[in-house]
C-alpha positions in Angstrom: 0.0 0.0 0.0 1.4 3.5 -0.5 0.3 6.4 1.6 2.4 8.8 -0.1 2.1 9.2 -4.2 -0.8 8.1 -5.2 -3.8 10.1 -4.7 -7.5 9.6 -4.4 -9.4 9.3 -7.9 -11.1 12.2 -7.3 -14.4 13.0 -9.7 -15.3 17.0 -9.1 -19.4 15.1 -9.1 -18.2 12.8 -6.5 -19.6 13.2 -3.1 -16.9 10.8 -1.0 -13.4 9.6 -1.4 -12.2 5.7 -1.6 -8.7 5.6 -0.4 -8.0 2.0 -0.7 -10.3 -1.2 -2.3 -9.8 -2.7 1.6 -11.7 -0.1 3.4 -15.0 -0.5 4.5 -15.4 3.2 5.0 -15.4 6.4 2.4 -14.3 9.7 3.2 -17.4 12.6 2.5 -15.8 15.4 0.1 -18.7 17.5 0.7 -21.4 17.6 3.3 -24.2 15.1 3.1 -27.5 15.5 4.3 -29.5 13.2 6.4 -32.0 10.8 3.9 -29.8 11.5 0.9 -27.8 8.8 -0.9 -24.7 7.9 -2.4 -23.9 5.2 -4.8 -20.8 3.0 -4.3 -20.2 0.2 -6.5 -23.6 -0.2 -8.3 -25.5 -0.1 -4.7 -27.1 3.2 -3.3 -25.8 3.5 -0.4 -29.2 5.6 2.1 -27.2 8.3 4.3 -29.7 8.1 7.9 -27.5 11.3 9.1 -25.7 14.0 8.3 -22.0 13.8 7.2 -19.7 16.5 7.6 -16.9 17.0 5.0 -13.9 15.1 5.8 -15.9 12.1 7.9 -16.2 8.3 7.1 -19.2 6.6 5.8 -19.7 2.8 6.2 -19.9 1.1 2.9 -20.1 -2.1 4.8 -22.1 -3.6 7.3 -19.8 -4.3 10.2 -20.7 -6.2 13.4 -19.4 -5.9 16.7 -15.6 -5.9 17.0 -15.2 -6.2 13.9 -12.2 -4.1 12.3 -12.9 -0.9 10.8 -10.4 -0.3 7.7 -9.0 3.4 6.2 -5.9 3.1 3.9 -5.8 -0.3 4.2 -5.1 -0.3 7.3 -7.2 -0.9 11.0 -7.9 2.4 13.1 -10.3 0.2 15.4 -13.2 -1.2 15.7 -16.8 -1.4 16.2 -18.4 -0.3 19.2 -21.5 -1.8 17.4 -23.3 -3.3 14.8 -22.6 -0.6 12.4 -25.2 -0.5 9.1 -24.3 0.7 5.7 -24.6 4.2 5.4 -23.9 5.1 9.0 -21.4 7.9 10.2 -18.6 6.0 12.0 -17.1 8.6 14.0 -16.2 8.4 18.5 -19.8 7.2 19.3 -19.2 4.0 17.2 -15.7 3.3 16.8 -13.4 1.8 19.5 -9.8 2.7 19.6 -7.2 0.0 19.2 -4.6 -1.0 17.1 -3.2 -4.5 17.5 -0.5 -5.9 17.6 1.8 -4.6 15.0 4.1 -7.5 13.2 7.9 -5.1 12.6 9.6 -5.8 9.5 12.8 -3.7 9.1 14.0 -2.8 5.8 11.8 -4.9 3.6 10.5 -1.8 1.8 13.6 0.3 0.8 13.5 2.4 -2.9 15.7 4.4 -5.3 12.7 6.4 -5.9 12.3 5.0 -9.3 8.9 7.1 -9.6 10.4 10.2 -8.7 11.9 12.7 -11.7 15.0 14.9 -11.5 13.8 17.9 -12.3 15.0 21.3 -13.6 15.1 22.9 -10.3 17.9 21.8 -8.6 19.6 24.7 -6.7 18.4 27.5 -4.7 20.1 31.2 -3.0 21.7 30.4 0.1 23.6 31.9 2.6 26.9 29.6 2.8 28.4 28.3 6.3 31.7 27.9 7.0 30.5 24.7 8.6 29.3 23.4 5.5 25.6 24.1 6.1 23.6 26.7 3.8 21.1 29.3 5.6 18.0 30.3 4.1 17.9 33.2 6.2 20.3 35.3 7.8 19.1 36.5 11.6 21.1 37.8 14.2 19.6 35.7 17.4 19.5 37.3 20.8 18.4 34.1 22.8 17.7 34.8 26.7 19.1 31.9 28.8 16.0 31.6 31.7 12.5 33.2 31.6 14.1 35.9 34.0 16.2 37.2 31.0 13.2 37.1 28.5 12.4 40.8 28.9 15.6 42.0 28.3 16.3 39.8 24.9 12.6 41.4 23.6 13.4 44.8 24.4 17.2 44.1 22.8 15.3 43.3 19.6 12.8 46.2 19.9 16.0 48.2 19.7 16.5 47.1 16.3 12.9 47.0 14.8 13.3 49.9 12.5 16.9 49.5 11.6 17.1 49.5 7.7 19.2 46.3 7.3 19.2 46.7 3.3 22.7 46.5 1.7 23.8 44.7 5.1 22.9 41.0 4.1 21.1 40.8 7.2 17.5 39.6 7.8 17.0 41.4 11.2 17.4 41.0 14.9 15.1 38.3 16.4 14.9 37.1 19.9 14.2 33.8 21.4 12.6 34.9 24.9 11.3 31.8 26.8 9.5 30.2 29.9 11.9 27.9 31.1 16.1 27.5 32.4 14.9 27.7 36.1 13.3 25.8 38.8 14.7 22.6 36.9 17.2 20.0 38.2 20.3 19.1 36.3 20.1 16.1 34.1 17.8 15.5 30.9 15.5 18.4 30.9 18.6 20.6 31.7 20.9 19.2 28.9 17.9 19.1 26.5 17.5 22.7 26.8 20.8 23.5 26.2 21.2 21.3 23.0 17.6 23.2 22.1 19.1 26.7 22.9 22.7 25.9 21.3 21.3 24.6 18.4 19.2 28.0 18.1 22.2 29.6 17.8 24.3 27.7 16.0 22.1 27.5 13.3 22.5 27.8 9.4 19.7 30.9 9.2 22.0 32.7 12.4 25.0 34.7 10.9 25.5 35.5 14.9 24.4 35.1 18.4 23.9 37.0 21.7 22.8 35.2 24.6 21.4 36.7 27.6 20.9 35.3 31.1 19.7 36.6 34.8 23.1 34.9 36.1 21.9 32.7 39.4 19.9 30.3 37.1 20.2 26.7 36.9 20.8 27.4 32.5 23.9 29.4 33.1 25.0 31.7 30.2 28.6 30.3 30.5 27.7 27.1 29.0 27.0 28.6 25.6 30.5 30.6 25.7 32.6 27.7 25.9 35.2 27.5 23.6 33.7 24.1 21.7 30.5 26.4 21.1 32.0 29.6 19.9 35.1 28.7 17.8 36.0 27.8 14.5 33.6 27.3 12.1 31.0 28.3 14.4 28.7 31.3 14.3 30.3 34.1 16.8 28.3 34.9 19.9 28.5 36.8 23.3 27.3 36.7 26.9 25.7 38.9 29.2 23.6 38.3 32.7 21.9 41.3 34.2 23.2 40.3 37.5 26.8 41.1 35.7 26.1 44.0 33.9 24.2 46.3 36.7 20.5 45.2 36.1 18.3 45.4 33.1 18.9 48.4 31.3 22.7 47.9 31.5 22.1 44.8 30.3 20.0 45.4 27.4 22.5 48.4 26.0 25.2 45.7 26.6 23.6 43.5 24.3 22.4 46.3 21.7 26.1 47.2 21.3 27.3 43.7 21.2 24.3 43.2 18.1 25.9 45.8 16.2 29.5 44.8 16.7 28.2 41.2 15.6 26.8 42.7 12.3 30.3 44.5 11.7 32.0 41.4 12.2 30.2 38.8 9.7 30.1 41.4 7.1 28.5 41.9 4.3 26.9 38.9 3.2 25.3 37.8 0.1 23.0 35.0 -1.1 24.6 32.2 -3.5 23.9 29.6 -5.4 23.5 26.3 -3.8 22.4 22.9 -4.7 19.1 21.3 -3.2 21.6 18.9 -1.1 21.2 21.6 1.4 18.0 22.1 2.0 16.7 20.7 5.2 13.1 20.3 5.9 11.1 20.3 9.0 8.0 18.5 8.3 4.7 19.2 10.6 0.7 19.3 10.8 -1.1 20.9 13.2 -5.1 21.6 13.1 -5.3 18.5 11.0 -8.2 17.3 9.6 -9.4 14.2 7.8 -8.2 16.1 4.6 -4.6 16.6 6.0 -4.0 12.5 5.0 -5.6 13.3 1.6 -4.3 15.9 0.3 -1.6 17.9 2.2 0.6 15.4 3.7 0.5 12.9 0.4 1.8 16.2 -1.4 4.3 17.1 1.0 5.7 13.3 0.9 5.8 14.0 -3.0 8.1 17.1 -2.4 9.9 14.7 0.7 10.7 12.0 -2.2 11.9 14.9 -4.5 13.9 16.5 -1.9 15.7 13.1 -1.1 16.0 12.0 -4.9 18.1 15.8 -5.1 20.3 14.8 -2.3 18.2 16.7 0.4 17.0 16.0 3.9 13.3 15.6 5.3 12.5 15.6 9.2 9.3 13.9 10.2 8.5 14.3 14.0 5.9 14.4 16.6 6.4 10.4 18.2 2.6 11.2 19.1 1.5 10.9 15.6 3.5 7.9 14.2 1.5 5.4 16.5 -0.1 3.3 15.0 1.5 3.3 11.7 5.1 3.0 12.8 5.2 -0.5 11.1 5.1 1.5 8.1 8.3 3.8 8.5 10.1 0.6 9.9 9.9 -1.2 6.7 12.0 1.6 5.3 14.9 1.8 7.7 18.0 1.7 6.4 18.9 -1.0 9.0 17.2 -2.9 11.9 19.2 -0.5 14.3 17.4 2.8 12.9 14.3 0.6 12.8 14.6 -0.4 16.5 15.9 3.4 17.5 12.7 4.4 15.8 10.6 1.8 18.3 12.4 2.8 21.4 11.6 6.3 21.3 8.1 5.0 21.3 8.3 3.0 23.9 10.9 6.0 25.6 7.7 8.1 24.5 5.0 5.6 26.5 7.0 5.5 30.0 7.1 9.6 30.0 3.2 9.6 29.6 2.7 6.8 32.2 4.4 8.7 34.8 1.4 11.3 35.3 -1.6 10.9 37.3 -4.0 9.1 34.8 -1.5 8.2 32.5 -2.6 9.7 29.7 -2.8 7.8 26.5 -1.6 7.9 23.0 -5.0 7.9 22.0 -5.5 11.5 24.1 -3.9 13.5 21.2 -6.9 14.3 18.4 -8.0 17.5 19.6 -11.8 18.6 19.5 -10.8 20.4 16.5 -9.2 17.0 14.7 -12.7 15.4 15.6 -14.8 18.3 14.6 -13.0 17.8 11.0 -13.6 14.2 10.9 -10.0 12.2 12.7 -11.7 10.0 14.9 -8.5 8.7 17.1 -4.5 8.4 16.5 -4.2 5.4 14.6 -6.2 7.2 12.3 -4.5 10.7 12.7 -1.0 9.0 12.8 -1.6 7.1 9.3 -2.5 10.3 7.5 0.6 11.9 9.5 2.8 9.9 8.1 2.2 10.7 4.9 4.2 13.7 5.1 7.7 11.2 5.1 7.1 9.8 1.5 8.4 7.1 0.6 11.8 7.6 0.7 14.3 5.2 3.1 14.8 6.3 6.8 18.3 7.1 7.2 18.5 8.0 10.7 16.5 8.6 14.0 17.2 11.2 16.0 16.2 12.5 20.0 14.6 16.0 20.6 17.1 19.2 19.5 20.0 16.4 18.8 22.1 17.7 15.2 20.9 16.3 12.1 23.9 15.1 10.3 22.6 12.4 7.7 20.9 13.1 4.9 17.9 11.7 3.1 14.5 11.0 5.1 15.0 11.0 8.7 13.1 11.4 12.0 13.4 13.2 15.5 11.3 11.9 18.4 9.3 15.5 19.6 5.6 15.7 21.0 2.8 16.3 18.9 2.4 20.0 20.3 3.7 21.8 17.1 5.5 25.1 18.5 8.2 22.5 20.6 8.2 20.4 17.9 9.2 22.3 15.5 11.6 24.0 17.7 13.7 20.9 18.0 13.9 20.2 14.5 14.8 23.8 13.8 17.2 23.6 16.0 18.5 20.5 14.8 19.2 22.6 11.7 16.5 22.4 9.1 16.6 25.6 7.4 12.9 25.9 6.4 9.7 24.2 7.6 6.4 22.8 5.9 3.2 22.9 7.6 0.2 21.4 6.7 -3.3 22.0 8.3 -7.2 21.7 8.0 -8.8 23.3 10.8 -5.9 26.6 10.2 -3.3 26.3 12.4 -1.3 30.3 12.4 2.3 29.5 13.0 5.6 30.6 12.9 9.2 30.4 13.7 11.8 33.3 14.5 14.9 32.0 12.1 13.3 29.8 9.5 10.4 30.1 6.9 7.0 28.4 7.6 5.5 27.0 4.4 1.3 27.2 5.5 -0.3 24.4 3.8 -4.2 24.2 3.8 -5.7 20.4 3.6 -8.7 21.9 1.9 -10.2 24.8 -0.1 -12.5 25.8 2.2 -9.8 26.7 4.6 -7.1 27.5 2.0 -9.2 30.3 0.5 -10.8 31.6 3.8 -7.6 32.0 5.2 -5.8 33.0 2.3 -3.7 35.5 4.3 -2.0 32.8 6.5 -2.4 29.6 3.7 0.9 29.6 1.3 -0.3 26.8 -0.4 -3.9 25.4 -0.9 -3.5 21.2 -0.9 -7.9 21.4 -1.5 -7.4 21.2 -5.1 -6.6 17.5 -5.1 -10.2 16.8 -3.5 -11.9 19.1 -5.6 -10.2 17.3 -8.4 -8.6 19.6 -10.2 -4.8 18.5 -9.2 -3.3 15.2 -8.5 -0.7 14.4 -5.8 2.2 14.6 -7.9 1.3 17.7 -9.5 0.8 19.5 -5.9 4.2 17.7 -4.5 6.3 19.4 -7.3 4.5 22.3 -6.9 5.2 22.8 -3.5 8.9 22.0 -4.3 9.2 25.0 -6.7 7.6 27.2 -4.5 10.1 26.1 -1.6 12.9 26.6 -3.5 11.8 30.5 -4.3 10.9 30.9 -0.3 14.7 29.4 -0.1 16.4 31.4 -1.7 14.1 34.6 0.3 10.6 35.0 -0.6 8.4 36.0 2.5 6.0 33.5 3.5 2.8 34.9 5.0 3.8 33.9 8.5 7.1 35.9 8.1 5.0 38.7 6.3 2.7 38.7 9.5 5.5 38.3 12.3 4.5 35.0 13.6 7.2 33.8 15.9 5.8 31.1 18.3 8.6 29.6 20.3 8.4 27.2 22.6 10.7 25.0 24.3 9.9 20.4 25.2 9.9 20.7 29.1 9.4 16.9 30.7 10.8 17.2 33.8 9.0 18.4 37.0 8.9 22.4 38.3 11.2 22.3 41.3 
């Protein structure tokens, strides 16, 4: 079965959506009223209730227990007997994957489907690490939530500079909630490795970082020499404690900002191949849509990005469950197979550890419901999408370097802003984000690619939406077609167009706390 480039066959006149000839349910493209009818393989099939757009019709009688079927593949089963016809939504369908049989490698590819095309470089900004920016930001990042004040109003400082002729994007600043009232150990060190990566990043020419100077994330660690020597993006230090108190600190940092722009220079965008792109890949505000038409076409642009040498990050450990069989068949090797498992199961002993252990299946929001995702098995197959088909190189913990290329994946939570963070900061350059319901995001140092699931929300929200996905269901586009679409466009936002969530300032930040407050 393939999630990933092939499409629904899609009639405009069509009322539903067949994704696979398994499944004993059919998507609604548009909503049905109650006492109407569809027809489905010579029957017509009487609709007792109304169907919202994006929810799943039985085609089938099933009984009790029976398995319910979408892409070929289980996302539960009956509560009851469920007649042809009937919505099968939470009030009929019982959540529960099975036992998943793990086969490691079995379904690797060269991509034989997958062109070369024309497009195969973009303007960069060069590293002398080997890494290519997409942007070019100087990053004030404040070490604790005590310092964020200071690192905002060191940004305000700059916000009507005129950067042009500098090579500079702008100032941005990464002000944040945590770096205190946590104990040393994992949450500690994963902040740091979020925070470092932050600033050594391709899209940061240079860094200040700014602390209160008695908190447990002390600004010394990110002015050792390993972190701010060769090949490495300069930076300076500052606490307020140090410095005489907030205002001294913030004209400390100002003037360090400007002596950081002197020092990088003048620099200019070049010409670089697609081998260094790196791609965050992320839904948020999905709907049943998101597994139809924006995540197929973004693993379209993942295989084309891989078959020109480039990486693609899928994340949020949340919304692999259930279809993790899948991605395992494409490891590389049974050790990044078995990596990719134990962050699961790393990912299932975090959420047991609260009071009413929480399960996987708490993740659909009201709003995934409300557009027709009934629980994660479901969510997570559509999710998936978004990693084409391409072989999974590597497996990677939260904020932890990316350093092979190809398809790869970093264990994050399903909350977007921290999830993206740590691929960011793992040093994708630009990030694609699908949605149905309309998720508004943005990042400080990297582009945000907005990708509505359907028209409705893609044309309603055209001031957020970069790219409407809607025409596959309305039939006017197939998945390839909107794939290398979405390519071309990312190559232009690349090499520096604006996308409407760096038009509109949207910056949403947010670091991965686990641990306990202390």
């Amino acid at each position: 079965m393939s999630l990933v480039t092939l499409g629904p066959a899609v009639i405009p006149d069509n009322p539903f959506i067949r994704l696979h000839p398994k499944d004993n349910v059919v998507v609604a493209r548009v909503p049905l009223p109650a006492d109407s009818a569809i027809e489905f393989e010579g029957r017509t099939v009487p609709l007792r209730q109304s169907i919202g757009a994006g929810h799943k019709i039985a085609v089938r009688e099933i009984g009790p227990g029976e398995t319910v079927y979408k892409y070929g593949e289980e996302i539960g089963a009956a509560k009851e007997r469920i007649q042809i016809g009937d919505l099968v939504h939470v009030h009929n369908l019982l959540f529960g994957v099975g036992d998943k049989q793990y086969e490691f490698g079995t379904g690797l590819t060269d991509l034989p489907h997958i062109p070369l095309l024309d497009a195969r470089t973009f303007l960069g900004f060069p590293r002398a690490d080997g890494r290519v920016g997409t942007r070019n930001y100087i990053a004030v990042v404040g070490a604790s939530n005590c310092s964020s004040y200071a690192v905002q109003k060191v940004e305000d400082a700059f916000r009507d500079e005129d950067f042009a002729g500098l090579g500079i994007d702008g100032v941005v600043a990464f002000p944040q909630s945590e770096g205190c009232g946590m104990a040393e150990g994992p949450d500690a060190r994963q902040l740091r490795r979020l925070l470092d990566g932050v600033a050594d990043h391709p899209n940061v020419a240079a860094a200040v970082v700014v602390g209160l100077g008695c908190e447990v994330n002390q600004v010394s660690y990110y002015m050792r020499p390993e972190a701010n020597g060769h090949n490495r993006p300069p930076r300076r230090g500052f606490t307020l404690q140090e410095s005489g108190g907030t205002r001294h600190a913030i004209a400390d940092s100002v003037k360090a900002v400007r002596e950081l722009i002197a020092e990088v220079g003048k620099l200019e965008r070049r010409p670089v191949g697609v081998e260094h792109l790196v791609a965050a890949l992320e839904c948020g505000g999905s709907d049943a849509f998101s597994g139809i038409t924006a995540n197929p076409g973004v693993g379209y642009f993942s295989d084309l990005v891989v078959k020109h040498g480039g990486t693609v990050c899928l994340a949020e450990t949340t919304e692999i469950y259930g279809a993790e069989h899948l991605l395992t068949r494409r490891a590389v090797s049974r050790e990044v197979g078995e990596r990719l498992l134990g962050m699961i199961d790393w990912y299932k002993r975090y959420v047991a550890g609260f009071d009413g252990a929480p399960s996987f299946d708490n993740n659909p929001s009201p709003g995934n419901k409300a557009g027709g995702l009934t629980n994660i098995a479901e969510k997570s197959l559509g999710a998936v999408a978004k990693g084409g088909s391409s072989n999974l190189t590597a497996v990677y913990d939260y904020a932890e370097r990316i350093a092979e290329r190809g398809f790869v994946f970093m264990n994050t939570p399903g909350y977007d802003p921290p999830s993206v963070a740590g691929m960011i900061a793992g040093g994708c350059n630009v990030c694609l984000f699908t949605t149905g319901r309309g998720s508004c995001f943005g990042f400080p140092t990297a582009p945000v690619v907005k990708i509505a699931s359907n028209s409705k929300t893609g044309e309603f929200m055209d001031e957020d939406m970069d790219i409407n996905a809607g025409t596959v269901a309305d039939g006017v586009e197939d998945i390839p077609a909107l794939g290398e679409r979405m390519y071309r466009y990312v190559l232009e936002v690349a090499s520096g167009r604006k996308t409407f969530s760096e038009e509109l300032g949207h910056r949403e930040f947010v670091p991965w706390r686990i641990g306990p407050v202390l």
